[in-house]
C-alpha positions as CSV (number, residue, x, y, z in Angstrom):
1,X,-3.5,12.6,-11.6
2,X,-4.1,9.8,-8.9
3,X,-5.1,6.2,-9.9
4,X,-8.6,5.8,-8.7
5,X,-9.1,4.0,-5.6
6,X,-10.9,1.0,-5.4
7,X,-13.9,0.9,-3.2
8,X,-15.8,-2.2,-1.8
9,X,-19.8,-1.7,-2.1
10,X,-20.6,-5.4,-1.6
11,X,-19.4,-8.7,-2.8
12,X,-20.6,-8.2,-6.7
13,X,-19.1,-4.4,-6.9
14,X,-15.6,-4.8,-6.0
15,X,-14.6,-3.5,-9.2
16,X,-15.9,0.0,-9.2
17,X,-14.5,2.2,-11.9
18,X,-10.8,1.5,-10.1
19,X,-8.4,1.8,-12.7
20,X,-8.5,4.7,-14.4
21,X,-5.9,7.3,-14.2
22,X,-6.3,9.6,-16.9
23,X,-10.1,9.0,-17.0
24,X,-11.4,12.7,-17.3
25,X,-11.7,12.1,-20.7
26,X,-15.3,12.4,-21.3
27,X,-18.5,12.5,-23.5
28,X,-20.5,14.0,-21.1
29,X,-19.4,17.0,-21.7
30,X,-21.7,17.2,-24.8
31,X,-24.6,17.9,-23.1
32,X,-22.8,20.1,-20.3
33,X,-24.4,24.1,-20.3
34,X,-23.6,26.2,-17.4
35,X,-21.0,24.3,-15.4
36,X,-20.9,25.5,-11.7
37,X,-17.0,24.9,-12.0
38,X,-15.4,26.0,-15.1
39,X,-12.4,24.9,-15.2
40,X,-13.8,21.7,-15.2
41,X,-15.9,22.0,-18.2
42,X,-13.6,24.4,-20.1
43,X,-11.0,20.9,-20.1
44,X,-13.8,18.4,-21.0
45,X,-14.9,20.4,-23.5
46,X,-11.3,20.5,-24.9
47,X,-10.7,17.2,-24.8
48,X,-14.1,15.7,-26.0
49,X,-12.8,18.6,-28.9
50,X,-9.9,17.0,-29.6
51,X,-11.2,13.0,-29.2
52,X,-13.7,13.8,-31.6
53,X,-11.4,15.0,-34.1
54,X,-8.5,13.6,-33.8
55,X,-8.7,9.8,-32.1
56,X,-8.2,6.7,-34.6
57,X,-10.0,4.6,-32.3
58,X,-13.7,3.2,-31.4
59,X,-15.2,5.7,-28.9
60,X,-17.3,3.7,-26.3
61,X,-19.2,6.6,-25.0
62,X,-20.9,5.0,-21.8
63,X,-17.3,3.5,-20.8
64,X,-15.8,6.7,-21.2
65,X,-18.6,8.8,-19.4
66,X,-18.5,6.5,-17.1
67,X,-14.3,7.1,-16.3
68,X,-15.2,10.9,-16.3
69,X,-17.7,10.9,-13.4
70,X,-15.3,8.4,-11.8
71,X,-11.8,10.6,-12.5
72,X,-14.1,14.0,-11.6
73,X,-15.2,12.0,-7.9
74,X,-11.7,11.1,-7.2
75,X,-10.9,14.6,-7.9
76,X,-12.3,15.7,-5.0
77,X,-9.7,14.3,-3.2
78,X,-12.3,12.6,-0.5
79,X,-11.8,9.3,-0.1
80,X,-15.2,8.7,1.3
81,X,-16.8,9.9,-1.8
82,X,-16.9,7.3,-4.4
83,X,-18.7,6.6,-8.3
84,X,-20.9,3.9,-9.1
85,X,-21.3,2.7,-12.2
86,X,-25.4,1.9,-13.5
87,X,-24.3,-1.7,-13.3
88,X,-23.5,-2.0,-9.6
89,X,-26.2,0.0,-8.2
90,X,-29.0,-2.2,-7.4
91,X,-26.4,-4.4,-5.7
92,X,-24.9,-1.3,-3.6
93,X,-28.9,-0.1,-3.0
94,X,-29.6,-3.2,-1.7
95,X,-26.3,-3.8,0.3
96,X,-27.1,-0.8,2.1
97,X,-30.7,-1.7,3.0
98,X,-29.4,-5.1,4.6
99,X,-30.1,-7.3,1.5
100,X,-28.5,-8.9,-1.1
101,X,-29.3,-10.9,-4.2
102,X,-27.4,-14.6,-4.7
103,X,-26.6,-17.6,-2.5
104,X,-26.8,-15.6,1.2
105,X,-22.8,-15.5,2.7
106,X,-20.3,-12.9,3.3
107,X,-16.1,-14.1,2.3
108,X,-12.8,-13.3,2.5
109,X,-10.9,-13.5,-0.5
110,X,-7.6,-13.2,-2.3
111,X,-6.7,-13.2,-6.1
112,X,-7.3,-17.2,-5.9
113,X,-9.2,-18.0,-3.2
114,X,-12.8,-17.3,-1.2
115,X,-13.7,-17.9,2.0
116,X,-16.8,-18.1,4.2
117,X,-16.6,-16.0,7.0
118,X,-20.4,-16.0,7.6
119,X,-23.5,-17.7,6.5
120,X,-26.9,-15.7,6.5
121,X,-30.1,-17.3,8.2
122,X,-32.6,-18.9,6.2
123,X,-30.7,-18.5,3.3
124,X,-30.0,-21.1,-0.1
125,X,-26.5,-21.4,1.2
126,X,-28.1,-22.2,4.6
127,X,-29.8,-24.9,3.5
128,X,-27.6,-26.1,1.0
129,X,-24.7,-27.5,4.2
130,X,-22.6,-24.7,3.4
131,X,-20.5,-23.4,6.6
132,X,-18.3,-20.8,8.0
133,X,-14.5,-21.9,6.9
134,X,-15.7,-23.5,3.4
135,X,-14.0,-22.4,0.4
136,X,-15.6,-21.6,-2.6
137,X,-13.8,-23.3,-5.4
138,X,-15.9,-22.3,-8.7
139,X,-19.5,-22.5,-10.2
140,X,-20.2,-23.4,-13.6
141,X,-17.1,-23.9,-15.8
142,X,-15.1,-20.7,-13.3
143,X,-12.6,-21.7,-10.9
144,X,-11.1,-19.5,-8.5
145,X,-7.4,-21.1,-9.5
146,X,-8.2,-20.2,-13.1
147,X,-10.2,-17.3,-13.6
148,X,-9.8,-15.9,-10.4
149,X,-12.0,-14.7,-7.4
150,X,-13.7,-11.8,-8.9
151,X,-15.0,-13.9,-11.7
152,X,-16.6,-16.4,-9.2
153,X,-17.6,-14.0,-7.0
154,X,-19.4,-12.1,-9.5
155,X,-20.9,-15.2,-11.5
156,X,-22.4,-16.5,-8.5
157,X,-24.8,-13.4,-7.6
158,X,-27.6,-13.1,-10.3
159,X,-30.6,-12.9,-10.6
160,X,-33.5,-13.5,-7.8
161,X,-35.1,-17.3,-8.8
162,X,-32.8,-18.5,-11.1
163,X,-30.2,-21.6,-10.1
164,X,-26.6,-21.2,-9.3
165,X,-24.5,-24.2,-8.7
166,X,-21.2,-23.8,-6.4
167,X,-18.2,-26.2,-5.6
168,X,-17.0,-26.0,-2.4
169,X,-14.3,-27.4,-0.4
170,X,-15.4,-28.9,3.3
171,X,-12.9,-28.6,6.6
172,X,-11.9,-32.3,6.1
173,X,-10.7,-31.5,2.4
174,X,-13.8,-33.3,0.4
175,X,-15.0,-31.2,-2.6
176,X,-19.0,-30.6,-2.6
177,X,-20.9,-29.5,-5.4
178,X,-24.2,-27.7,-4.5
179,X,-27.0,-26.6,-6.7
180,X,-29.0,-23.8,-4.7
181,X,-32.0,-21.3,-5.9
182,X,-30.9,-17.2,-5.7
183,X,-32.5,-15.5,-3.4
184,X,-32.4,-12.1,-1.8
185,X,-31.4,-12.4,1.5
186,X,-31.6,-10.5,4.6
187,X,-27.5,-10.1,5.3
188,X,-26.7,-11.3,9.1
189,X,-25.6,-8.0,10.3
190,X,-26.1,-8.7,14.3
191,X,-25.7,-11.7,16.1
192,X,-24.6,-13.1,19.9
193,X,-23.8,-16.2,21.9
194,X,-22.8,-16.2,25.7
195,X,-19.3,-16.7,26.2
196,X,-20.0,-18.5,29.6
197,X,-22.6,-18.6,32.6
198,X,-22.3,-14.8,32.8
199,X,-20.6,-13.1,29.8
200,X,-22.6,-12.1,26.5
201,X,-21.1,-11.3,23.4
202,X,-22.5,-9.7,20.5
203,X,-21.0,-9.1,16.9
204,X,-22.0,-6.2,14.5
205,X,-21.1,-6.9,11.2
206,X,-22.2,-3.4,9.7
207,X,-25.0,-0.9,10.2
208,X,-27.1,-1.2,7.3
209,X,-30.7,-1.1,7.6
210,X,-32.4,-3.8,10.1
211,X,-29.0,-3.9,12.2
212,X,-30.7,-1.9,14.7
213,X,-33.6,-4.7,15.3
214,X,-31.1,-6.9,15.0
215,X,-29.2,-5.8,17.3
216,X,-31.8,-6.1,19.9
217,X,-32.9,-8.9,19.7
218,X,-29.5,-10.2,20.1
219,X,-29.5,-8.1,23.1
220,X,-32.5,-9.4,25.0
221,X,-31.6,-12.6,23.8
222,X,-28.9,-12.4,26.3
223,X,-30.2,-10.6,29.1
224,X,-32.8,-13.4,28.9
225,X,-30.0,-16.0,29.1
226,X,-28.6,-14.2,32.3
227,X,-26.4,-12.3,30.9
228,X,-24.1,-9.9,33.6
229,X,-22.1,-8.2,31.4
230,X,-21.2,-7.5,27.2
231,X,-18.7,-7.6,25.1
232,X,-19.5,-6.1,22.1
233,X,-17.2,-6.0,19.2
234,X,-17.2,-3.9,15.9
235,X,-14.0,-4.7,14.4
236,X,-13.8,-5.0,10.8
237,X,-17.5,-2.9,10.7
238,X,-17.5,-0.6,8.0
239,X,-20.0,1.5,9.5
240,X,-23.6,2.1,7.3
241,X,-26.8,4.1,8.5
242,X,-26.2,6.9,11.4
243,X,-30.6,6.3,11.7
244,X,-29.4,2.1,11.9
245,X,-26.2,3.0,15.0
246,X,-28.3,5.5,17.3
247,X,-31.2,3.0,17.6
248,X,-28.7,0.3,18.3
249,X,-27.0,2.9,21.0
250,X,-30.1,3.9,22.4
251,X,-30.9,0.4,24.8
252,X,-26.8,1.4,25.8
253,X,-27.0,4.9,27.0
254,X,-28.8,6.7,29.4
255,X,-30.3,10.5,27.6
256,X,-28.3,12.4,25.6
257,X,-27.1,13.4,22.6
258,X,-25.3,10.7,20.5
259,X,-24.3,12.2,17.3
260,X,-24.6,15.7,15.4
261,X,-24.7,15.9,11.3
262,X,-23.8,19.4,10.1
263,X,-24.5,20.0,6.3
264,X,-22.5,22.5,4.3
265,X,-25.1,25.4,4.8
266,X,-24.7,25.0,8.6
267,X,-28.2,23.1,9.3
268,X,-27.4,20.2,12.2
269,X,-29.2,17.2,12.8
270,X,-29.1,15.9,16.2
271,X,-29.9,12.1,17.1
272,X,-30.4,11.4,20.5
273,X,-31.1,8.7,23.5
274,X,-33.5,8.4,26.1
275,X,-33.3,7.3,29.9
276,X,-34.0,4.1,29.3
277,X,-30.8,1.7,29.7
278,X,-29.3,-1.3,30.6
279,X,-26.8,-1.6,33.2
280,X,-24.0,-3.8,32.9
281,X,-20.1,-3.5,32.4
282,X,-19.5,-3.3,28.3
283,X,-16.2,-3.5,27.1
284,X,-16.2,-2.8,22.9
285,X,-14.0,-4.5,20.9
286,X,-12.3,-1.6,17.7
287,X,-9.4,-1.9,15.3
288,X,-8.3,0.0,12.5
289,X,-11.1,-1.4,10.1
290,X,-13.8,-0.3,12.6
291,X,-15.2,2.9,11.0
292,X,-17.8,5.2,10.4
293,X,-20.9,4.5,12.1
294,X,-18.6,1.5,13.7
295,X,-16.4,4.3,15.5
296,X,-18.9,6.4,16.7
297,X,-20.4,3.4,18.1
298,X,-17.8,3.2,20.5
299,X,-16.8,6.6,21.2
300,X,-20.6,7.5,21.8
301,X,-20.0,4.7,24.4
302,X,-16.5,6.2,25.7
303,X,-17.4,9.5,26.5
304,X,-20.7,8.4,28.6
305,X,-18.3,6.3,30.5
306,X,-20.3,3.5,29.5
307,X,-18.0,1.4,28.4
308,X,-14.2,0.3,28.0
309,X,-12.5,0.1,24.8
310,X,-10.3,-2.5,23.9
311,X,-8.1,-3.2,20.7
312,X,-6.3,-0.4,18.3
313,X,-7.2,2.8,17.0
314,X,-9.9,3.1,14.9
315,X,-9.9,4.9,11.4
316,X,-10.7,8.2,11.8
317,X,-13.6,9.0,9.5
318,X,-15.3,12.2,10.3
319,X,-17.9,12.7,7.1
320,X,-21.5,11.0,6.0
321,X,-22.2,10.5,2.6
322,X,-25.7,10.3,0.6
323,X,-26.1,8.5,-2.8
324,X,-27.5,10.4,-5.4
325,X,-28.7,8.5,-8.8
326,X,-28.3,10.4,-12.0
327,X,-30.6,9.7,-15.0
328,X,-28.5,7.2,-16.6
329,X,-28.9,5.0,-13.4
330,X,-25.5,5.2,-12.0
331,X,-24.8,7.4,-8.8
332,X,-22.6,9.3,-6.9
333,X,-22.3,8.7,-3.1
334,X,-21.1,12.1,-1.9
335,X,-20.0,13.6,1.8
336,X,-22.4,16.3,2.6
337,X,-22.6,16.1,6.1
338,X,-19.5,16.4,8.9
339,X,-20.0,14.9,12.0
340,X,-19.4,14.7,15.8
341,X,-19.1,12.8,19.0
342,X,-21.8,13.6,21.6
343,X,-18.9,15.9,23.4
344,X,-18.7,18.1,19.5
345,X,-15.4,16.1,18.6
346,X,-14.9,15.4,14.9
347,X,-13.2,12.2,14.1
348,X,-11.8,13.1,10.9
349,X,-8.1,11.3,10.3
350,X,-7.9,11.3,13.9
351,X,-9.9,8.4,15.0
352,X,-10.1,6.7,18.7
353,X,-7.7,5.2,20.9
354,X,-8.8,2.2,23.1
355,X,-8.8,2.4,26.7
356,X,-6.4,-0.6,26.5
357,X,-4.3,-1.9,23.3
358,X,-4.0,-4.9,22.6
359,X,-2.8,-5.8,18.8
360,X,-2.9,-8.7,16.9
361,X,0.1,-10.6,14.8
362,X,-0.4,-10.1,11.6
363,X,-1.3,-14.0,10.9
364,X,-3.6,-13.2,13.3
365,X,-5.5,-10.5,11.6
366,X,-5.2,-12.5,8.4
367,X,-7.2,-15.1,10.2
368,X,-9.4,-12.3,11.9
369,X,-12.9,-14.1,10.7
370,X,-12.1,-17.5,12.3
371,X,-10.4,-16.7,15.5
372,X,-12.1,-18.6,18.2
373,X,-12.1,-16.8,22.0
374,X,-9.1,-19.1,22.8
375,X,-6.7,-17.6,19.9
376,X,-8.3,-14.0,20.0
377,X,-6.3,-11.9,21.9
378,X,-8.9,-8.9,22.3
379,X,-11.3,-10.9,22.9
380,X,-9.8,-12.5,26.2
381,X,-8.5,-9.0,27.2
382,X,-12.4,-7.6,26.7
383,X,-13.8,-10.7,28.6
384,X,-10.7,-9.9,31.6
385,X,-12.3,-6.6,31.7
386,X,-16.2,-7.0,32.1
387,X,-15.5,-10.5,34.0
């Protein structure tokens, strides 16, 4: 059987059900009657069977239930489909609505380290000094040398109103400890600056729910500034709400269809653009870690010859999923839907090409989050193009 894969839901879930290879043991089988696939409950069955009679250890039901719905998901063999435990979804429900519980930053971690790569608006971390490029060391008695990044990570999200105090290390090497209030946060999905006098540039971060208006605003925050042409870039986007990319599209493209969801009984749904545009040279920044509703950002873009693509080739991801909770409170986010370009082109494991390729070193993408327009190579190549 395949080790199950790990998949990143937000900052406090990056440890969902991952580990488990032979995890189809299960309890749940116990209350299972009429199983639409057999073979699946005829094995549970026979295991629960042989657990029950046989095994000199303590049974933690919920833990093992838990490996069963995460070893039957990763059966599937779709590794857009995913488990989540009943202790992770309220983060993962709020993640997706463009909210989060804690301090109000997105990272970039290893084993021993954390990162800020971005720090939300109005948020405790905001107003407590901390910056893009500080280091999270630890909060409370957790380091991130000792007890490592998950810990900390984890330790600092809690619950809305309480305190949480962080130690962080500045760009000039001093070591800060800050005491901040939890908070749920609105997550900084959309954002822009100009580049100069006549370039804008806007960064999506993800799709989730509000990106749209974010987005917008970003938008006529720019046109306002003079703004002659875009740049905008969705690398590293993981993608989010088809609803959250069309409205984002819409201001872009001129009428038409954008994207088509078709659900396993053949129904479509169609989201589409009106007349209304803007009209100025785009050129959309895409790598390998742009995908989802990231991808079909750009090629949306691509086939209405409304922009140039710049970068590498995106992911290739060609489902949607929905979350379903189940009575115990976890839930199961599955594909149910395929779906296609505005010319009928799947994306699945095939992905986009850029119009032009250009690649980064690899210390390069390990710094991704903190290039500046001088050391990002894409970036002067997009600005080339619309300039």
């Amino acid at each position: 059987m395949k080790k199950l894969r790990e998949r990143q839901v937000s900052l406090r879930t990056a440890l969902t059900m991952c580990a488990a290879a032979g995890a189809i043991t299960a309890v749940i089988c116990l209350i299972s009657t009429g199983w639409n696939t057999n073979e699946v409950g005829k094995k549970l069955r026979e295991i629960d069977r042989l657990v029950s009679d046989k095994y000199v250890g303590e049974l933690d039901a919920d833990n093992v239930a838990d490996y069963a719905a995460a070893g039957y998901i990763t059966g599937l063999g779709d590794k857009w489909s995913s488990y989540i435990p009943a202790e992770n979804y309220e983060a993962y429900r709020m993640s997706g609505e463009g909210k989060g519980c804690g301090i109000g930053v997105s990272v970039t971690s290893t084993e021993t380290s954390i990162r800020v790569t971005l720090v939300y608006d109005d948020s405790p971390a905001a107003k407590a000094g901390i910056e893009k490029g500080d280091y999270i060391l630890g909060t409370g008695d957790l380091t991130t040398e000792k007890d490592g990044s998950s810990a900390v990570i984890s330790a600092i999200s809690g619950k809305e109103g309480t305190d949480v105090t962080v130690t962080v290390k500045k760009a000039d090497g001093s070591a800060k400890e800050l005491t901040m209030q939890r908070a749920v946060v609105t997550q900084k999905m959309a954002w822009s600056k100009m580049l100069n006098d006549k370039i804008g540039y806007i960064r999506i971060e993800n799709f989730h729910d509000g990106c749209a208006d974010q987005f917008k605003a970003a938008l006529q925050s720019l046109t306002d500034s003079g703004a002659q042409s875009l740049v905008i870039d969705v690398r590293h986007n993981g993608g989010g709400r088809v609803k959250e990319m069309s409205a984002a599209l819409d201001p872009l493209l001129g009428e038409g269809t954008i994207m088509t969801l078709r659900m396993k009984n053949g129904s479509e749904t169609v989201y589409t653009s009106d007349a209304d545009r803007i009209d100025l040279p785009i050129a959309v920044l895409i790598d390998d870690q742009s995908i989802s509703a990231a991808e079909f950002f750009a090629a949306a873009l691509q086939e209405y010859d409304r922009a140039t693509l710049v970068g590498t080739h995106t992911t290739g991801k060609g489902r949607a999923q929905r979350t379903y909770q189940l009575s115990d409170g976890s839930a199961v986010n599955l594909s149910v839907e395929e779906y296609f370009t505005p010319k009928g082109k799947s994306l699945a494991d095939v992905g986009i090409a850029p119009d032009i390729e250009v690649k980064l070193t690899d210390e390069q993408t390990q710094n991704f989050f903190f290039l500046t327009p001088e050391t990002d190579p894409q970036l002067q190549k997009a600005i080339e193009t619309v300039g």
